[in-house]
N, C-alpha and C positions, 0 to 999 in steps of 0.2 A: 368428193365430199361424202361422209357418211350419211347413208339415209336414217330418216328418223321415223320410227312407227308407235301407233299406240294400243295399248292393250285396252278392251273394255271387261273387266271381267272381276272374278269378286278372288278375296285374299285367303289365303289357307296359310297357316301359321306353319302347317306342318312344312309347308314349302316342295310338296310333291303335286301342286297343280295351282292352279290360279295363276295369280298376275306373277308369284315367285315363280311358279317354273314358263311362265312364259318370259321373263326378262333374262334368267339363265338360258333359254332357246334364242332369244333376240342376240345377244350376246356372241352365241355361237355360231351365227347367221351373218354378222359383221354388221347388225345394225345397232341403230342407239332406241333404246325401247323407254318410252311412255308411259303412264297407266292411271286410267282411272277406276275408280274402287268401287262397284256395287253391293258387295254384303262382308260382312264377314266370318269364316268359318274355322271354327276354333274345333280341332278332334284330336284326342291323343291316348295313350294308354289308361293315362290317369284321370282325364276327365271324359265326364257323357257330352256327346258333341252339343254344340253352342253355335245358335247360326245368329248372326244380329244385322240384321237389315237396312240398309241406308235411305234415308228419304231422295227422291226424285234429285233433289232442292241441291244436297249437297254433290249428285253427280252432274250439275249444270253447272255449279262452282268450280269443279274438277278439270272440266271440259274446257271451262273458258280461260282458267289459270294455262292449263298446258299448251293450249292452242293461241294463247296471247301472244306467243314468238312466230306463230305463221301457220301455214295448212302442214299435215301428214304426210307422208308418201305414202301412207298404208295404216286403214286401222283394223285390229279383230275384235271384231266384237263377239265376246266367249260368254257375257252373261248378262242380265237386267234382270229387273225383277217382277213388272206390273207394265200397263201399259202407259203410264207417268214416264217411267222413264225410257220408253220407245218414243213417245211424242219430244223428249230432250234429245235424244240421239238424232231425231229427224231433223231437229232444227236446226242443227251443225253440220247435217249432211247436205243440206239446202242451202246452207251458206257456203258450201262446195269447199269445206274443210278438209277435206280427205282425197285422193287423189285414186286410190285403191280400198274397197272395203269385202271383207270377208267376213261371211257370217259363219258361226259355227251354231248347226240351233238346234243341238242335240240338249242343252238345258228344256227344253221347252216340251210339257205333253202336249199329246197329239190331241186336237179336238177341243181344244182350249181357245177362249174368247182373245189369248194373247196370241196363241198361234194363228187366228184366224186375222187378226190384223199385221202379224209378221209379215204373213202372206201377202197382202193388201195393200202396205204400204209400203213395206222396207225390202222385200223380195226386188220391187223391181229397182233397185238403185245400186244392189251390192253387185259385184265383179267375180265373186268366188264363192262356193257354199258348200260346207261342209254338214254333210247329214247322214243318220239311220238308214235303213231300210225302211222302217215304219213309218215313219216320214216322210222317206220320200213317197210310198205309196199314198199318203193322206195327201201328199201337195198334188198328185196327180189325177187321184182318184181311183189309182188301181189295187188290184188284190196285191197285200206283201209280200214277200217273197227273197228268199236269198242267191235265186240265178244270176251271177256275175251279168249273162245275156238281157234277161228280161230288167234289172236296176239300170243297165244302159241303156235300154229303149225308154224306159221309164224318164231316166236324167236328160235324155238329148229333147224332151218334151219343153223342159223347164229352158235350154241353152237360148242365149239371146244376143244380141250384138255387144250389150253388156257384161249379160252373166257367161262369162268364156270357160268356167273350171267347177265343178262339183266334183267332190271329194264324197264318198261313200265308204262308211264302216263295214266290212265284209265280217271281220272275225274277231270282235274285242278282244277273246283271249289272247290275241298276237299281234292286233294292230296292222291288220291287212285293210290297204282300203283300194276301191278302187276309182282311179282318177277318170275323168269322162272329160273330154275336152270337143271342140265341132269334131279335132281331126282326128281324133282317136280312144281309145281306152288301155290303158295300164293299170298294171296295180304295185303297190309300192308297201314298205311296212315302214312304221313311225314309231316312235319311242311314242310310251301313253301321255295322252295331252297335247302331242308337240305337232300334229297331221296342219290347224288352221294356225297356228303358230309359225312354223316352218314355212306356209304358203304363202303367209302374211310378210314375211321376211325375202321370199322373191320376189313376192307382184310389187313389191318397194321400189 
């Protein structure tokens, strides 16, 4: 049976990231891909970009349409936009909608009243997480840093009987990240976008 996953994440027309290039990643993953829709982002040669935002309201709508046929086997969550719609993602996470959840929360500055409840409430539920350097030093408390070494000491702080996989951005120019799991660390390179995409498409 095909697994089914769902994308949280906001729409780019251009179709070189958002829920477009995650459903052509789902795709090529052999799974059957979801999505609901938090902003959207219109940029192109000819126009000045266009972000247009969606109420809490309509991603609870979204939520409950797509999950009307049963739970996930995996969702990523790639975007929100306020803490509205972290408290609608909780609520479906609570009703044990999803079976694997990956966060990707490189959207989010550091030191921000949303990242400070990411941390707080949703860190401890998700399975996978995919993060900065600067970040993770903010989720730990330590100086940043780009040592492969010291982001592994750093990531195995955060590992939990739950959270089994952090994924960390070594080198944006090329899409090196390195994977930190209890039993090891590797590093692996990803087409851009597709690192909690792809992940989201295993833990299925």
């Amino acid at each position: 049976m095909v697994k089914k996953v769902l994308s949280i994440n906001y729409s780019d027309t251009n179709g070189i990231s958002g829920i477009q290039k995650d459903l052509v990643t789902f795709q090529e993953q052999n799974v059957f891909g979801f999505t609901a829709i938090t902003k959207l982002l219109i940029n192109s040669n000819h126009t000045k970009e266009i972000i247009e935002t969606y109420p809490s309201s309509l991603l609870k709508n979204q939520l409950e349409s797509v999950l009307a046929g049963g739970e996930m086997d995996a969702v990523k969550i790639g975007h929100f936009n306020d803490l509205n719609d972290l408290e609608v993602i909780l609520s479906f996470i609570q009703q044990k909608k999803f079976k694997q959840i990956v966060l990707d929360v490189s959207f989010v500055k550091d030191n921000s009243n949303l990242f400070k409840e990411i941390q707080s409430k949703l860190m401890p539920t998700i399975n996978a997480l995919v993060i900065t350097p600067t970040l993770l030093a903010q989720l730990t408390g330590e100086t940043a840093t780009a040592s492969p070494k010291s982001l592994d000491s750093m990531a195995r702080k955060l590992l939990t009987d739950t959270l089994k996989y952090i994924l960390i951005s070594l080198n944006p120019d090329d899409n090196l990240h390195a994977i930190v799991t209890h039993d090891s660390l590797t590093k692996k390179k990803f087409a851009k976008h597709d690192a909690a995409t792809i992940l989201t498409a295993k833990l299925a």
